[in-house]
C-alpha positions in Angstrom: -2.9 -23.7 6.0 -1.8 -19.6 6.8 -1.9 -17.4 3.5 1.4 -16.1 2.3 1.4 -12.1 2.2 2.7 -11.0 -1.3 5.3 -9.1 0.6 6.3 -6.4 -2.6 2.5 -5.3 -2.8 2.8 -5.0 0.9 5.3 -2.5 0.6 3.4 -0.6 -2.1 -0.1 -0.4 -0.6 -1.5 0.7 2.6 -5.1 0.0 3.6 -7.0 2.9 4.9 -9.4 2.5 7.9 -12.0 2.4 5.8 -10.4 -0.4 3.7 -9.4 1.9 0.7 -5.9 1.0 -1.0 -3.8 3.8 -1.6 -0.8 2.8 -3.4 3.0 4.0 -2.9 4.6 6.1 -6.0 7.2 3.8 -7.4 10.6 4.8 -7.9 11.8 5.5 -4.4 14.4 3.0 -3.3 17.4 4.3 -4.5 19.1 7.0 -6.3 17.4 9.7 -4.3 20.2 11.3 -3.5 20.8 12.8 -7.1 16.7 14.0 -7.0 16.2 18.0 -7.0 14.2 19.3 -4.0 10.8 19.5 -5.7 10.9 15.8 -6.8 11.7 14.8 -3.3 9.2 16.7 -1.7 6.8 14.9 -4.5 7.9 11.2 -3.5 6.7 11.7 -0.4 3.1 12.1 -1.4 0.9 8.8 -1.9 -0.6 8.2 -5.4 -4.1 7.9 -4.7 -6.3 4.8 -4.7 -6.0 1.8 -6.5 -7.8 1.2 -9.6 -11.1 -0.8 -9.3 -10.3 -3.1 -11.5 -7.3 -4.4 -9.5 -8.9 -3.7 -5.9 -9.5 -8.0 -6.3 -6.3 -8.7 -7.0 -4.0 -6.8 -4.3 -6.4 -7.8 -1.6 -5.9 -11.1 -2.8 -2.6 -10.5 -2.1 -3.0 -9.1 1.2 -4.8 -11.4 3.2 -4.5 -10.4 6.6 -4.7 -6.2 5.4 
């Protein structure tokens, strides 16, 4: 049987080419419109890597990433 795709950690992370996780900064769906300039300029940045300890889990959750 096909694997679902958790389909909110799909929106959240992106897999590198190397097969890092980088993770989206939360807090971007709505109410933007009332953000100042400097914190929408910083919501367009990625957060980094996922942590280690939950590398497991989210490509668990992403089975075809």
């Amino acid at each position: 049987m096909k694997q679902k795709t958790k389909k909110s950690v799909s929106k959240k992370i992106k897999v590198t080419g190397s097969g890092k996780l980088m993770r989206r900064s939360s807090g971007q769906n709505h109410y933007n419109s009332r953000d100042t300039g400097a914190q929408t300029r910083a919501k367009r940045i990625d957060k980094g890597f996922v942590v280690a300890k939950e590398e497991q889990n989210v490509k668990n959750a992403l089975p075809y990433a």
